[in-house]
N, C-alpha and C positions, 0 to 999 in steps of 0.2 A: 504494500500500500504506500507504503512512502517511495519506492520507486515511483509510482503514477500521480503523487502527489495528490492522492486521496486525503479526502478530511476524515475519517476512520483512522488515520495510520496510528497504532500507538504510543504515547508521549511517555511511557512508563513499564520500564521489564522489571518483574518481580520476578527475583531466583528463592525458590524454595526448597533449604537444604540442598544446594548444590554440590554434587559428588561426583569428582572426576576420577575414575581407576588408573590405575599405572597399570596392569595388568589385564589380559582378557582370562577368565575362569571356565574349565571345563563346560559346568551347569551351562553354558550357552554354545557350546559345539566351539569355541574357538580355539583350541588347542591343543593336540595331542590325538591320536589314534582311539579310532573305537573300533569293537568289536559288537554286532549287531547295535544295540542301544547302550553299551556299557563302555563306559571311556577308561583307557588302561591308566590305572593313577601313575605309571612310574615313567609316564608319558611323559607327565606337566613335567611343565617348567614357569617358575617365575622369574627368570632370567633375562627373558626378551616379552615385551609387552607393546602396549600401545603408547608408553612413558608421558611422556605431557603433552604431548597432540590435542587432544580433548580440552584440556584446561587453556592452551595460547590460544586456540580456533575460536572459543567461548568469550575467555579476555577482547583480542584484537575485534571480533564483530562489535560486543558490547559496548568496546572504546570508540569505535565508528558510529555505531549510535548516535551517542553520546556527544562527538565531537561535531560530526558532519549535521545530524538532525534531531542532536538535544532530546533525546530521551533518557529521562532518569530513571537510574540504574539502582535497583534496591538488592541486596542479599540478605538473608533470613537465615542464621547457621544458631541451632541448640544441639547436634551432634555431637560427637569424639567423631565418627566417621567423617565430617567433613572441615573439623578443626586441626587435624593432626595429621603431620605428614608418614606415622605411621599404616595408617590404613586407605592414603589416598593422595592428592596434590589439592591440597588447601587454597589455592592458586591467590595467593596473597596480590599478585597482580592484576587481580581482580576489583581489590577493595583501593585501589588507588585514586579510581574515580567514580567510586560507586560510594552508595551509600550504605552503612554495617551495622546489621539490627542484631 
């Protein structure tokens, strides 16, 4: 909508509980060898993932928003999963021009 410069476009992204993986997990077929429907645990690996892809792709749109057509940027985090760089990318670059609830 803001391509066509519709009056709908919205002026306002709300992320809720935002959580980016460094990793793709079996449970979604992305990793490792299956056998009929059963995926060989000695397969995985969390070695090579999807790393911060997900999180800069999320930042730099967000940032364009933001810059180019002034839409404010909210994040909503009560998680550990999405506070803590242990179980995910926090993407602190995020909150640089957003607003942190």
């Amino acid at each position: 909508l803001h391509h066509r410069g519709h009056q709908a476009a919205p002026m306002r992204l709300a992320m809720l509980e935002p959580y980016f993986t460094k990793h793709h997990l079996w449970l979604f077929r992305c990793v490792g060898d299956s056998i009929g429907s059963k995926p060989l645990a000695d397969e995985i690996s969390t070695d090579a993932g999807v790393e911060d892809y997900a999180a800069v792709a999320t930042r730099d749109y967000a940032r364009h928003l933001w810059e180019v057509k002034g839409v404010v940027v909210e994040i909503y985090k009560s998680s550990v999963l999405t506070e803590m760089s242990q179980f995910g990318d926090p993407n602190a670059g995020l909150q640089q021009f957003s607003t942190y609830v």
